[in-house]
C-alpha positions as CSV (number, residue, x, y, z in Angstrom):
1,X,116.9,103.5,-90.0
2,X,119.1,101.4,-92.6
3,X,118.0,99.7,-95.4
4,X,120.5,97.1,-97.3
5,X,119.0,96.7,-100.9
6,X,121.2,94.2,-101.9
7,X,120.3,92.1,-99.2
8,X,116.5,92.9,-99.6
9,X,114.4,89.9,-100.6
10,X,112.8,90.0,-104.2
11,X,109.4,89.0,-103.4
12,X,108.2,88.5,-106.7
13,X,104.4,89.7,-107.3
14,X,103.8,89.3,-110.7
15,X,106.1,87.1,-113.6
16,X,105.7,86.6,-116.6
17,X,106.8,87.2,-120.7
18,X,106.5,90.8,-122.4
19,X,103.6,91.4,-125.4
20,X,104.7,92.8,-128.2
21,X,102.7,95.9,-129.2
22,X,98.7,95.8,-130.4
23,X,98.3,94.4,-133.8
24,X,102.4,93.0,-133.7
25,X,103.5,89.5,-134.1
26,X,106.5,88.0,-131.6
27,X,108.7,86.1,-134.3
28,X,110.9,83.0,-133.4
29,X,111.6,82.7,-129.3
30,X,109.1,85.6,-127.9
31,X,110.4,87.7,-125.7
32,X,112.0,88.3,-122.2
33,X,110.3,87.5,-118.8
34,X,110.3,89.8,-116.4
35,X,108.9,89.9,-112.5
36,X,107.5,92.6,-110.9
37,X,108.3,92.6,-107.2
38,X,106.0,93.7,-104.3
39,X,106.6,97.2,-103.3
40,X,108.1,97.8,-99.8
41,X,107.1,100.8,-97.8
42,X,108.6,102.5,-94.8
43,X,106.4,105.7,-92.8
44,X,107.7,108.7,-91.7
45,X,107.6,107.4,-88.3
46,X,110.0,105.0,-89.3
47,X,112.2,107.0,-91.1
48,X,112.7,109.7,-88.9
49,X,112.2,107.5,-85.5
50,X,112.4,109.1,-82.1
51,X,113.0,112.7,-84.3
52,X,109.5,112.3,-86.0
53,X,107.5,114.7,-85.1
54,X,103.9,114.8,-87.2
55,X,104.2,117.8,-89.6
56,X,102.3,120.7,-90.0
57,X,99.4,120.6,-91.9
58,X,98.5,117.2,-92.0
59,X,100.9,116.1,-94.6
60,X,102.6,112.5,-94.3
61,X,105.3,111.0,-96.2
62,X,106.9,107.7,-97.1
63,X,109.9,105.7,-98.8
64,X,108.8,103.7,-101.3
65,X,110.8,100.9,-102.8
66,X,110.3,99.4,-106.0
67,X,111.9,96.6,-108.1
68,X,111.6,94.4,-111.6
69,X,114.0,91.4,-112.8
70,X,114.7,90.9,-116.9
71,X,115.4,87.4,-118.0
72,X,116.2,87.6,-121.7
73,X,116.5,84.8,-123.6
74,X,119.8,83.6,-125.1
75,X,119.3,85.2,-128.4
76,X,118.1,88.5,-126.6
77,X,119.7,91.3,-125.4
78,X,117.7,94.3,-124.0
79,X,118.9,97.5,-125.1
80,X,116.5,100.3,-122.8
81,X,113.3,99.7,-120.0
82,X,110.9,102.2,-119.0
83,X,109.7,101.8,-115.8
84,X,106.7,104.2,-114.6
85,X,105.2,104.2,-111.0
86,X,101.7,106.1,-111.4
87,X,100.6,107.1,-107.4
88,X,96.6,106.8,-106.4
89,X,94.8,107.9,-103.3
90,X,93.7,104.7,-101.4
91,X,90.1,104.9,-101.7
92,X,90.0,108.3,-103.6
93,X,90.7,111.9,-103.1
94,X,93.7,114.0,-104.0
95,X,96.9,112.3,-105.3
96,X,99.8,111.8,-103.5
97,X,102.8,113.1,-105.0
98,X,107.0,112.0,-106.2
99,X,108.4,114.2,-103.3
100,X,111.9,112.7,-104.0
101,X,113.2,109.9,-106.1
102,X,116.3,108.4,-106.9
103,X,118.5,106.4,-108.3
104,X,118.6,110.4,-110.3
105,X,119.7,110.3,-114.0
106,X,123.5,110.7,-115.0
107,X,125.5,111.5,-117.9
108,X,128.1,108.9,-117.3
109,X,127.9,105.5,-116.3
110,X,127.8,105.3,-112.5
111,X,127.6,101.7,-111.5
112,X,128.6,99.4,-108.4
113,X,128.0,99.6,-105.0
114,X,127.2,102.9,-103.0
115,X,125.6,104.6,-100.2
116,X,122.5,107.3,-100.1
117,X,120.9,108.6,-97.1
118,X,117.5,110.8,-96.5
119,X,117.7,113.8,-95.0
120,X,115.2,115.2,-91.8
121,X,113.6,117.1,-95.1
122,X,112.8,113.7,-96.5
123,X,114.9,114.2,-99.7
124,X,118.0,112.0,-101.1
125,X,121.3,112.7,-100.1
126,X,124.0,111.1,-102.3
127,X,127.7,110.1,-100.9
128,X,129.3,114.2,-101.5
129,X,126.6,115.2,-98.2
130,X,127.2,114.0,-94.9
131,X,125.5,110.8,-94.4
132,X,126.2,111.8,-90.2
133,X,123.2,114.2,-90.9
134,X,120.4,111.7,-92.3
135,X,118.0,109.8,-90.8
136,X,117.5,106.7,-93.4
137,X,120.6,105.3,-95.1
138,X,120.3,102.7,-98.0
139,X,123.1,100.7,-99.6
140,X,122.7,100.2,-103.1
141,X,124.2,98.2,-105.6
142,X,123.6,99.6,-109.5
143,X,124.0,97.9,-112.1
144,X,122.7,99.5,-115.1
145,X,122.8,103.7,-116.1
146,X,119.7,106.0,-115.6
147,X,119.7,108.1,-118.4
148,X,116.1,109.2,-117.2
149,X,114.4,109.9,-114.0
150,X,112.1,112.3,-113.6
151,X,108.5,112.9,-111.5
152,X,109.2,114.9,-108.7
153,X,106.1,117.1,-107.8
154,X,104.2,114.9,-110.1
155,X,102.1,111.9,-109.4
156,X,104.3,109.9,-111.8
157,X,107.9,108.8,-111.6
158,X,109.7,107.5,-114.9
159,X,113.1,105.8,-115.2
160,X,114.9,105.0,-118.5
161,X,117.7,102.6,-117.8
162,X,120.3,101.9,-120.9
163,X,122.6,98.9,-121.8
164,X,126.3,99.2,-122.2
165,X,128.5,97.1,-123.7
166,X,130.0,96.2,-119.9
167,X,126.6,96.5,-118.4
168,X,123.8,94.1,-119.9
169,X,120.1,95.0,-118.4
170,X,119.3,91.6,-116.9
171,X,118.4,90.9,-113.1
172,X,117.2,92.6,-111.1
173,X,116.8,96.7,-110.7
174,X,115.3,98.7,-107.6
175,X,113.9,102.2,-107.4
176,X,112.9,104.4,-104.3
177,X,110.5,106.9,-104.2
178,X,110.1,109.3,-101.6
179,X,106.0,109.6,-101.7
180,X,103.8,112.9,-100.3
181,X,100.3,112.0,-99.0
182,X,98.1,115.1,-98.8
183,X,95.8,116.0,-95.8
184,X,93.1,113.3,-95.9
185,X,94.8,110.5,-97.0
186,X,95.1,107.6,-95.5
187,X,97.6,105.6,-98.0
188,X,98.9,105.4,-101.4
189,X,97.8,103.0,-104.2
190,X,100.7,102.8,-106.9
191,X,100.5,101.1,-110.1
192,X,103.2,99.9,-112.0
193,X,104.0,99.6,-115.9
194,X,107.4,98.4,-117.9
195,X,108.5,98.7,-121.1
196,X,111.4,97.2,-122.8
197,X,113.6,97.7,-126.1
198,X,114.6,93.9,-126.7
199,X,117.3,92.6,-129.6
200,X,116.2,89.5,-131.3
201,X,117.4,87.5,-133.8
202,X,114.6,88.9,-135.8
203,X,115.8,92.5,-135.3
204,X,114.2,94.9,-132.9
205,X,111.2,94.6,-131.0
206,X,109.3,96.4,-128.2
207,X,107.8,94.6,-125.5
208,X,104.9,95.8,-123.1
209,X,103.0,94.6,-119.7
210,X,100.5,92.3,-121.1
211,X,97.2,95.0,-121.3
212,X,94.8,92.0,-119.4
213,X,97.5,91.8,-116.4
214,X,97.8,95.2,-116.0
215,X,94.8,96.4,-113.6
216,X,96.7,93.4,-111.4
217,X,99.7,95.7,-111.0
218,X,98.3,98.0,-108.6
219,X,99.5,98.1,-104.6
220,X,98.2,99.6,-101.6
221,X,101.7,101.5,-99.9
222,X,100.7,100.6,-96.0
C-alpha cells in the first residue's frame, strides 16, 4: 500500500480560534485559528494485503493518520504546539496502545520531502532501511522540527514541534500512529487536544482547545 500525504486531502473536522488559559484575557487581535482534521485510518488488512495473515492472539493493528493547520494572524508568530492523541476502546474495555509513531523527534532540523515505509512488524522504517522490504510506504513532506515525540507502549502519543527562523509553524502538520487494539476490541476511539506557544504584539501567550469544544474532538478509528 502507498500513501502520498502531501497529496492527502485536509478534511477539516473542527476550526476554529485558540483560548487563552482559565482566568487569562486575549489582548488586542486574539489568537491563531487552527483546524483539526478528520483522522484517516488504514487496517492491517490493508497494510499488509495479500501477506496479512490475522495474528496470534487476537491482537489487531492499524495506521493512523492525524493532522492540524495554524493560521496566525499577521502580528503572530507561533513559537511551539503540543499535539496529544489520547486512544479509547470503542465502546469500552482495555485501551489500545501507540505501537509505533512517527514523524520521531530529532536533534537537528530535518525538513522537506522524504520517504518512510512500515515494516511486516508494523513499525516505521525511515529512508537508511530498505524500503524493498515494507509493506506500506508514505511520502511525507515536513515542514517544521519535532523536538518531541514520544507514546509508544502507552495509550498517549505527544509531539512538540518548534519554530525556526527558516521554518515558521503555519499550515498544515500530519502525524501517524501505528495503533495496537487488544483482544476484544472492535475499534479505537481517539481524542485529540493542541496547544500552542503564540508571539503577539502584547508579548507571549499560550493558547488551548477551547474546554466546551473539546468532548467534540473525539473519533471512532474504523
Amino acid at each position: 500500500m502507498h500513501i502520498d500525504d502531501t497529496q492527502l486531502p485536509f478534511e477539516s473536522a473542527w476550526e476554529g480560534e485558540l483560548a487563552p488559559p482559565g482566568g487569562v484575557f486575549a489582548r488586542g487581535d486574539g489568537l491563531p485559528t487552527v483546524s483539526l482534521g478528520r483522522p484517516a485510518w488504514w487496517s492491517d488488512g490493508e497494510m499488509l494485503g495479500k501477506e496479512w495473515v490475522p495474528p496470534a492472539g487476537g491482537r489487531r493493528y492499524g495506521l493512523a493518520r492525524f493532522a492540524f493547520s495554524l493560521r496566525p494572524g499577521a502580528r503572530q508568530e507561533v513559537k511551539r504546539v503540543e499535539f496529544v492523541v489520547h486512544l479509547h476502546a470503542k465502546g469500552g474495555g482495555q485501551r489500545p496502545l501507540v505501537f509505533d509513531l512517527f514523524p520521531k523527534a530529532v536533534t537537528e532540523e530535518q525538513t522537506g520531502e522524504f520517504k518512510v515505509g512500515v515494516g511486516p512488524d508494523f513499525k516505521f522504517m525511515g529512508a537508511e532501511a530498505s524500503l524493498a522490504n515494507v509493506e506500506t510506504t508514505i511520502n511525507l513532506k515536513q515542514a517544521v522540527p519535532v523536538i518531541t515525540a514520544d507514546g509508544v507502549g502507552e495509550s498517549v502519543a505527544r509531539w512538540v514541534f518548534q519554530s525556526r527562523p527558516a521554518h515558521p509553524l503555519l499550515g498544515s502538520q500530519s502525524a501517524y500512529v501505528v495503533v495496537e487494539l487488544p483482544p476484544g476490541v472492535e475499534a479505537a476511539r481517539a481524542s485529540l487536544l493542541l496547544s500552542a506557544e503564540v508571539t503577539t504584539r502584547f508579548g507571549p501567550m499560550r493558547g488551548l482547545l477551547p474546554e466546551a469544544e473539546r468532548d467534540r474532538l473525539s473519533w471512532v478509528l474504523e
